[in-house]
C-alpha positions as CSV (number, residue, x, y, z in Angstrom):
1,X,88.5,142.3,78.2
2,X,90.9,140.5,80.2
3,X,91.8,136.7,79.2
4,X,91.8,134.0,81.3
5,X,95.6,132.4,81.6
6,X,96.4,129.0,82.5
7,X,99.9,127.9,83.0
8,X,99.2,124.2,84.9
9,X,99.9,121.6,82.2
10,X,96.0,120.1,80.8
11,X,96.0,116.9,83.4
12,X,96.1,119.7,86.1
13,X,93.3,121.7,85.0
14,X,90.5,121.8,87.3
15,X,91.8,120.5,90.3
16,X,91.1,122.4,94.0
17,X,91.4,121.0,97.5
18,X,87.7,121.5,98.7
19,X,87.7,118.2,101.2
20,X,84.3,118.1,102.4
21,X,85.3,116.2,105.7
22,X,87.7,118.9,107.1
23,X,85.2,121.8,105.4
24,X,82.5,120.3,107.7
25,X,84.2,120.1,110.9
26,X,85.4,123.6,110.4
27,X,81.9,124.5,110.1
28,X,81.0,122.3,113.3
29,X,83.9,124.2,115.4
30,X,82.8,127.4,114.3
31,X,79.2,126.3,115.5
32,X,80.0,125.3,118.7
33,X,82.0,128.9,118.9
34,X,78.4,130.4,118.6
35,X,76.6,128.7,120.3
36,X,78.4,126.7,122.6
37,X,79.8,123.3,122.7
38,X,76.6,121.5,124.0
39,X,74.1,122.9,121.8
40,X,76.6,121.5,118.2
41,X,77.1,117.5,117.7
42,X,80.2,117.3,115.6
43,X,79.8,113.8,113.7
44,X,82.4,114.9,111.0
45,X,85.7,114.4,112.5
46,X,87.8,111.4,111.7
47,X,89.6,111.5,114.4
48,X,89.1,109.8,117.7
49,X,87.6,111.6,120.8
50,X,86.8,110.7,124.8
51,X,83.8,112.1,126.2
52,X,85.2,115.7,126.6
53,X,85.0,115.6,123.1
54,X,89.1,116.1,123.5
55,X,91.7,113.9,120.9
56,X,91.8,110.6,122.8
57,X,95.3,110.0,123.8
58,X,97.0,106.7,124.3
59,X,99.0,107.7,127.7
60,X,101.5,104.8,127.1
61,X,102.4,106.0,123.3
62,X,103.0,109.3,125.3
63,X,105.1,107.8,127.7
64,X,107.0,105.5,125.0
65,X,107.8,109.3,123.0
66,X,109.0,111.2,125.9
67,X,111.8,108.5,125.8
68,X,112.8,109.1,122.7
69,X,115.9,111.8,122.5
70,X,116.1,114.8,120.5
71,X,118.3,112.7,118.0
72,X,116.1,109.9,116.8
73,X,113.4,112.8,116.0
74,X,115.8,115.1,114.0
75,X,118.0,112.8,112.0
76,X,117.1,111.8,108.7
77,X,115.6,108.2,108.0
78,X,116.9,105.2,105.4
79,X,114.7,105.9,102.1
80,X,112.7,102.6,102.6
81,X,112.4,103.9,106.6
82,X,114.2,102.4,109.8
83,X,115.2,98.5,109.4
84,X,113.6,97.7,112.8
85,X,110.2,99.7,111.8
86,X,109.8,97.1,109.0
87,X,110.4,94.2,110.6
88,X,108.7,95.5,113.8
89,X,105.7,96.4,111.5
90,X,105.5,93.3,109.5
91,X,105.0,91.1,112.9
92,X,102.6,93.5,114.6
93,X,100.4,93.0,110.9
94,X,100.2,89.2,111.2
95,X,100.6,88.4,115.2
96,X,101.3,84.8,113.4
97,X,99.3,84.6,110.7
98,X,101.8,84.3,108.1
99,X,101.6,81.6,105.9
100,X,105.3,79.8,105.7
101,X,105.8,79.6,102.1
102,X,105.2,83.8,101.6
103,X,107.6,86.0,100.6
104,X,107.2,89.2,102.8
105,X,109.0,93.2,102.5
106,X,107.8,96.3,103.5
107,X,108.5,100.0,102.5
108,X,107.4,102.8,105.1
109,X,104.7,105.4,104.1
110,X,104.0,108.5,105.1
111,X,100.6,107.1,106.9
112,X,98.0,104.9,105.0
113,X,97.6,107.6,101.9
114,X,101.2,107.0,101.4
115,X,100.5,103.3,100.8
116,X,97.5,104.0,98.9
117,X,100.0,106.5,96.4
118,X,102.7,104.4,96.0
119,X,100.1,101.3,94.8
120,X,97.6,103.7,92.4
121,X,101.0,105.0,90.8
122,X,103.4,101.8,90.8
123,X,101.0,98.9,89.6
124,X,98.7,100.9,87.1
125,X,99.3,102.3,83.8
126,X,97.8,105.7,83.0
127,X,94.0,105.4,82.4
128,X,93.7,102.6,84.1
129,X,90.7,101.7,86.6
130,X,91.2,101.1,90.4
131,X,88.3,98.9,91.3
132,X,86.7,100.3,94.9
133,X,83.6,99.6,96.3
134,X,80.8,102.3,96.0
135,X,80.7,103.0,99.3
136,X,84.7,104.6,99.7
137,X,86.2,106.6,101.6
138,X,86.0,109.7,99.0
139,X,90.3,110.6,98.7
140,X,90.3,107.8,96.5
141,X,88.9,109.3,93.8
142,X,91.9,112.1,94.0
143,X,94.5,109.9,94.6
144,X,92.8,108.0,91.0
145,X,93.3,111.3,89.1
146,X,96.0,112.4,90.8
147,X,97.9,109.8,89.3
148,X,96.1,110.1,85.8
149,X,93.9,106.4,86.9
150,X,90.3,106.5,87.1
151,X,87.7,104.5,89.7
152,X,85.3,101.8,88.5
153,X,83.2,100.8,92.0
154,X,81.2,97.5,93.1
155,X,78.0,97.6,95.1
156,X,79.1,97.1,98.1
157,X,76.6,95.2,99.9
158,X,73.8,92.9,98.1
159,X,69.9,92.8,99.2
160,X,70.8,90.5,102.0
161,X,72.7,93.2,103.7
162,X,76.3,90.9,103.1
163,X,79.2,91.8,100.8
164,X,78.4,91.6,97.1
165,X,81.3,89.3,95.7
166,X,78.9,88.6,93.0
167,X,79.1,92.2,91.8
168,X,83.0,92.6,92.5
169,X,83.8,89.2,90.5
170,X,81.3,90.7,87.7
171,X,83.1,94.1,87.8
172,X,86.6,92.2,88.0
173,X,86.4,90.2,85.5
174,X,84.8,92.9,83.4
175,X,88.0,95.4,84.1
176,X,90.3,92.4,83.2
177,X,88.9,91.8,79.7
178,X,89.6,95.8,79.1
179,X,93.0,96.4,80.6
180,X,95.8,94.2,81.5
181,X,96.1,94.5,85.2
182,X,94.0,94.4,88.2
183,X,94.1,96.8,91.3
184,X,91.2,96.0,93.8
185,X,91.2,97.9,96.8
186,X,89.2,96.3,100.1
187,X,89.3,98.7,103.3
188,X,88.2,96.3,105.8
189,X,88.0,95.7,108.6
190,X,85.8,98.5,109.9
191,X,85.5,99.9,106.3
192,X,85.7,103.8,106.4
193,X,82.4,105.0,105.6
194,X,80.4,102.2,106.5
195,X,82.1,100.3,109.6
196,X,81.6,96.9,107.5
197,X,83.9,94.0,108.5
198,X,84.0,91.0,106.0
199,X,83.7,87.6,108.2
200,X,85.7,84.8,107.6
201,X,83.6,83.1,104.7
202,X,83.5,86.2,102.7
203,X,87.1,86.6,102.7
204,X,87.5,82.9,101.8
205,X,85.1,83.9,98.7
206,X,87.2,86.8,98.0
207,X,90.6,85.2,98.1
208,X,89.3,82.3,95.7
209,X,88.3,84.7,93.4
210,X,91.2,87.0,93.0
211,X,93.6,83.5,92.9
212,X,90.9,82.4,89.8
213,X,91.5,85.6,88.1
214,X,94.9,85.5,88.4
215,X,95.4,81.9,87.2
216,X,93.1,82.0,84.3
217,X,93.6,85.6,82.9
218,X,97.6,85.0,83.7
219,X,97.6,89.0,83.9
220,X,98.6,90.5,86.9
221,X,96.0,91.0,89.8
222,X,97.5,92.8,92.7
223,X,95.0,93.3,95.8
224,X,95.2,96.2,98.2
225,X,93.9,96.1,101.6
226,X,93.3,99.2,103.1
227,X,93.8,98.4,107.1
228,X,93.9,101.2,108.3
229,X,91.5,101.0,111.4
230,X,92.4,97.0,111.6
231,X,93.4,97.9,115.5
232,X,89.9,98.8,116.3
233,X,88.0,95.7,115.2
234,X,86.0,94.9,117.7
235,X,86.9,91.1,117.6
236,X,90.6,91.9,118.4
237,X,93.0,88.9,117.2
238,X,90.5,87.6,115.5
239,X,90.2,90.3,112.9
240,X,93.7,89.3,111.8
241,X,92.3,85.9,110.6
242,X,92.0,86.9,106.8
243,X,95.4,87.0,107.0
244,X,96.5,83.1,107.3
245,X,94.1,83.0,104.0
246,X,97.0,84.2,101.2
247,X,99.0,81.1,100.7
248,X,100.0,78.7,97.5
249,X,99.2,82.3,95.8
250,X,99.8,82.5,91.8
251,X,102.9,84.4,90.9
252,X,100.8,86.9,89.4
253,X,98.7,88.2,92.5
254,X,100.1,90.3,94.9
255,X,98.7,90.9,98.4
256,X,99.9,94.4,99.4
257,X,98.5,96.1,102.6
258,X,98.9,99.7,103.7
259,X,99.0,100.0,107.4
260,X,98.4,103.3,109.5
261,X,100.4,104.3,112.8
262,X,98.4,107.6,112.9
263,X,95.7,105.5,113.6
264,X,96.8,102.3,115.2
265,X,98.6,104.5,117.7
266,X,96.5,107.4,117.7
267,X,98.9,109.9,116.3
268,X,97.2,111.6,113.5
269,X,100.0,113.9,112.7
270,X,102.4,111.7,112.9
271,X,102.0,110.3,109.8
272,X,103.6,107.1,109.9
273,X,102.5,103.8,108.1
274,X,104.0,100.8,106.2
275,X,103.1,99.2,102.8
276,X,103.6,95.8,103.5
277,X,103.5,93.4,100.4
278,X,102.9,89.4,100.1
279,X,103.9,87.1,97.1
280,X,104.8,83.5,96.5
281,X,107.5,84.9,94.1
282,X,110.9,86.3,95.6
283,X,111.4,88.0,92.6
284,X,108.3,89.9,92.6
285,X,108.8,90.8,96.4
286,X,112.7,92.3,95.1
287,X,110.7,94.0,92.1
288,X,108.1,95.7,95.0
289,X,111.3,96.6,97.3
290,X,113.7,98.0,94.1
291,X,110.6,100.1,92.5
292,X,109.1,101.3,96.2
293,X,112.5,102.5,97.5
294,X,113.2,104.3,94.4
295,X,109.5,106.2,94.5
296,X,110.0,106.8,98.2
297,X,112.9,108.9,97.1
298,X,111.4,110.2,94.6
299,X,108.5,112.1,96.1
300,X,108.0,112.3,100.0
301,X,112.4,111.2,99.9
302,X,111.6,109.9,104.0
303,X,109.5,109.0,106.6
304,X,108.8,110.8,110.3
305,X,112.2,109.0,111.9
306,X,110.5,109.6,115.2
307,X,106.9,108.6,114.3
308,X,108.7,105.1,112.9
309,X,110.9,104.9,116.4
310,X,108.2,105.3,118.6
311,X,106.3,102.4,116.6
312,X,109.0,100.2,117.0
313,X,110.1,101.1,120.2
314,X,106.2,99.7,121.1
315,X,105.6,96.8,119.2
316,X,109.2,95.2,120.6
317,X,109.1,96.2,124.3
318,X,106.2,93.5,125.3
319,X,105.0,95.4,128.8
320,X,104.4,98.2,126.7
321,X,103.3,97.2,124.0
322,X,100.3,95.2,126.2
323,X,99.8,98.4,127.8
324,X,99.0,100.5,124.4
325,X,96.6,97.9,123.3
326,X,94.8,97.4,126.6
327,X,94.5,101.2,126.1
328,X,93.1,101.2,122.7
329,X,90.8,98.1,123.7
330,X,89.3,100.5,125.8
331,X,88.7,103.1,123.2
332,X,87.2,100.1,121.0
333,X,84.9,99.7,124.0
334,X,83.8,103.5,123.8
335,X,82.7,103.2,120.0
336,X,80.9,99.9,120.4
337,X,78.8,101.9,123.2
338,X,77.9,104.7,121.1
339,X,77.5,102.4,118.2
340,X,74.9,101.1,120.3
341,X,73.0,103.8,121.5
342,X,73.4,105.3,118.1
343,X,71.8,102.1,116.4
344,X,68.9,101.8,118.8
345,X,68.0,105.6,118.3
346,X,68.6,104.6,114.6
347,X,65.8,102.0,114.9
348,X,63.3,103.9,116.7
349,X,63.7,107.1,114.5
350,X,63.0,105.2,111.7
351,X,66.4,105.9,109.8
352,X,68.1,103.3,107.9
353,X,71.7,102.4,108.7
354,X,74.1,100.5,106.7
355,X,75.8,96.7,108.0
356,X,78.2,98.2,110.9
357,X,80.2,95.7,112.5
358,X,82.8,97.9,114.0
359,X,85.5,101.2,114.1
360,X,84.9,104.8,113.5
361,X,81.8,105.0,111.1
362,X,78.6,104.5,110.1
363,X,76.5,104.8,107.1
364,X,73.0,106.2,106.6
365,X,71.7,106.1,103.0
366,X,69.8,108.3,101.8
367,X,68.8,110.1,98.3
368,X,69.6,113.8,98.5
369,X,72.4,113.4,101.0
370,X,74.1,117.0,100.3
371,X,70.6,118.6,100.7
372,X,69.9,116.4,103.9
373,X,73.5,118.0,105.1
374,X,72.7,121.1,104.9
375,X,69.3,120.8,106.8
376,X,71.2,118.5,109.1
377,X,73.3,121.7,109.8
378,X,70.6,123.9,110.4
379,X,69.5,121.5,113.3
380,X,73.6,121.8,114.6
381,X,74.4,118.2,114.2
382,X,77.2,118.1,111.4
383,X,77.7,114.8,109.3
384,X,79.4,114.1,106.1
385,X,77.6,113.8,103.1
386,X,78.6,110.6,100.5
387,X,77.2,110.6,97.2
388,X,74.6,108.0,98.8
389,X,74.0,109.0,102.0
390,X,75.6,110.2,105.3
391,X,78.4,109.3,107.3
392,X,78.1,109.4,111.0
393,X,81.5,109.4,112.4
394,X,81.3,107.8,115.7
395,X,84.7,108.2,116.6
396,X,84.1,111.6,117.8
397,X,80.6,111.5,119.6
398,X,79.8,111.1,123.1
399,X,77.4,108.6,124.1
400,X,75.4,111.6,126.1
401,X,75.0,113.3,122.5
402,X,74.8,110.5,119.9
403,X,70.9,110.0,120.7
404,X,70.8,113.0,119.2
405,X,72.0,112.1,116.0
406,X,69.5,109.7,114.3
407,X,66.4,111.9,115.3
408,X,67.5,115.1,113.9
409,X,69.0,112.8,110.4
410,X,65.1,111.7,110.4
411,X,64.1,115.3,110.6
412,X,66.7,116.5,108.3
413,X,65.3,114.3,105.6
414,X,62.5,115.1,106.4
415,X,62.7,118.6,106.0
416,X,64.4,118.0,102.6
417,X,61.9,115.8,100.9
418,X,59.3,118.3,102.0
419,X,61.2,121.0,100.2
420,X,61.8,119.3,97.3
421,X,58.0,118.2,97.0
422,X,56.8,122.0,97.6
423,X,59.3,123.4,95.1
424,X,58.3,120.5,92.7
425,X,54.3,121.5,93.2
């Protein structure tokens, strides 16, 4: 009898790269192969889509990379990524909104995830918790064990259909009696699953807490906002405003926020973001930039020079840069019209639907949800199932197929409870 061997060291054990999302629009593709593109609704894909169901294209990004020479694509970049990048993506974050007495560097990232890595790594010890909220996009929990952390998670939204900060302080100040530092991550606005947008009082809430925890636990509390579809709020500039809230910070809270070119710009492979960090301490800004450079070199060694060039190039050339976001306005205008539709078929197919404020997602709970996938499939509408429900990526239906959606999630579950109650009788 043959013995199993294992060579991977014991914190590797286990781990395979079954990503539900890209499993499901493989599935969808192959579908629509079959039985052709009209009869298969491919809610799955994260990407965003015009009404062909073709990658939506910004035609002035396009414009802005065909002026870019061979040269500026090929050559290596610095390990912290191009000067004029960083500054470049520091203003396009806070379109003046930065409070005058922060400190404020950045590092480039190989898009949002590299953000995400370099702050689960760099400001947690090994078995630490990343606090999330239970509705999350589902790569955190691999980038958590990846990097030998865990996830503890917050209810995201109370009775009332608001943001539970009475649950995230609870879980907070529970995490900070047990270990002695605090990583909270908040992926707003247009939180990826759920399209959730925190208004202005509830990040007031949120930054009063954090400052509290900071200044009477004196350990450090470092909080990580995950913008990556901050472009595509659907109030525009005034999705920014959380930003003028981090002032007269403590020393020991740190704002960081890990920004996404692939997305902002619509060049998924690309893969070009920032991590852009925010203290009242110089010398904890100089401690971000001295430990960030040295793990950008360290595992990915540099960013796209090209993806980082074409950024810049945009966000500094005014005419342009008006042009790409009267583009993706547009796009923002497309999702907010199948939001619609897809919330009024929602409502009169009797399926429930998460707080959606804006961006590439919506939420359907629902107990079950793998089983509820699966009959969902059989009815050729592919979604992606969450440990609590559904997510209905918007992003990449159009409006003449997403009143489709909510009727055949109603008769997918349905179909599932049915089964369930038969095989239970």
């Amino acid at each position: 009898m043959t013995q199993s061997v294992t060579l991977i060291a014991p914190h590797a054990v286990g781990k395979r790269a079954t990503d539900a999302i890209f499993a499901t629009n493989v599935q969808a593709r192959q579908a629509a192969q079959r039985l052709g593109r009209d009869a298969v609704v491919n809610a799955a894909v994260g990407s965003m889509l015009d009404d062909d169901e073709k990658l939506a294209m910004l035609p002035s990004v396009e414009l802005a990379s065909r002026r870019l020479g061979a040269m500026e694509h090929a050559a290596y970049a610095p390990f912290r990524g191009e000067a004029v990048y960083l500054e470049a993506a520091i203003d396009s974050l806070f379109r003046g909104r930065r409070a005058p007495d922060l400190h404020v560097e950045a590092v480039a990232t190989p898009g949002g995830t590299g953000g995400l890595t370099l702050a689960f790594w760099e400001y947690l010890s090994h078995g630490d918790a990343v606090l999330v909220s239970d509705w999350f996009w589902t790569p955190y929990a691999g980038l958590a064990r990846e990097h030998l952390r865990r996830l503890e998670t917050y209810r995201q939204f109370n009775d009332a259909g608001s943001a539970d900060l009475d649950d995230l302080a609870a879980k907070a100040s529970r995490l900070l009696e047990t270990q002695d530092r605090l990583l909270l991550v908040l992926n707003d606005p247009a939180h990826n699953p759920t399209g959730y947008a925190m208004s202005d009082d509830e990040w007031v809430r949120v930054v009063t807490l954090v400052r509290t925890l900071a200044t009477e636990t004196g350990k450090p509390v470092v909080v990580l906002v995950d913008s990556a579809y901050l472009d595509f709020d659907v109030r525009g500039e005034d999705g920014r405003n959380f930003l003028r809230l981090f002032t007269d910070l403590p020393s020991n809270l740190l704002v960081l926020v890990s920004t996404s070119v692939s997305k902002s710009l619509t060049r998924y492979g690309v893969r070009v973001g920032a991590l852009i960090a925010l203290s009242s301490s110089r010398d904890v800004i100089d401690e971000f930039v001295d430990t960030m450079v040295y793990a950008c070199r360290s595992t990915w060694s540099n960013v796209n020079r090209g993806g980082m060039l074409l950024a810049s190039t945009i966000w500094n050339d005014l005419e342009l840069r008006a042009a790409v976001e009267a583009e993706r306005r547009a796009l923002v205008a497309i999702l907010q019209r199948r939001a619609d539709a897809f919330l009024e078929s929602a409502r009169d197919s009797n399926v429930p639907v998460l707080p959606y404020r804006s961006g590439f997602f919506c939420a359907v709970p629902c107990a079950g949800s793998h089983d509820v996938n699966e009959a969902l499939k059989r009815l050729n509408v592919f979604a992606v199932a969450f440990p609590q429900g559904l997510r209905v990526a918007l992003c990449s239906v159009p409006v003449t197929k997403i009143g489709r959606v909510a009727p055949a999630i109603r008769a997918a579950i349905d179909a599932s409870r049915a089964l369930k109650d038969g095989g239970a009788a």
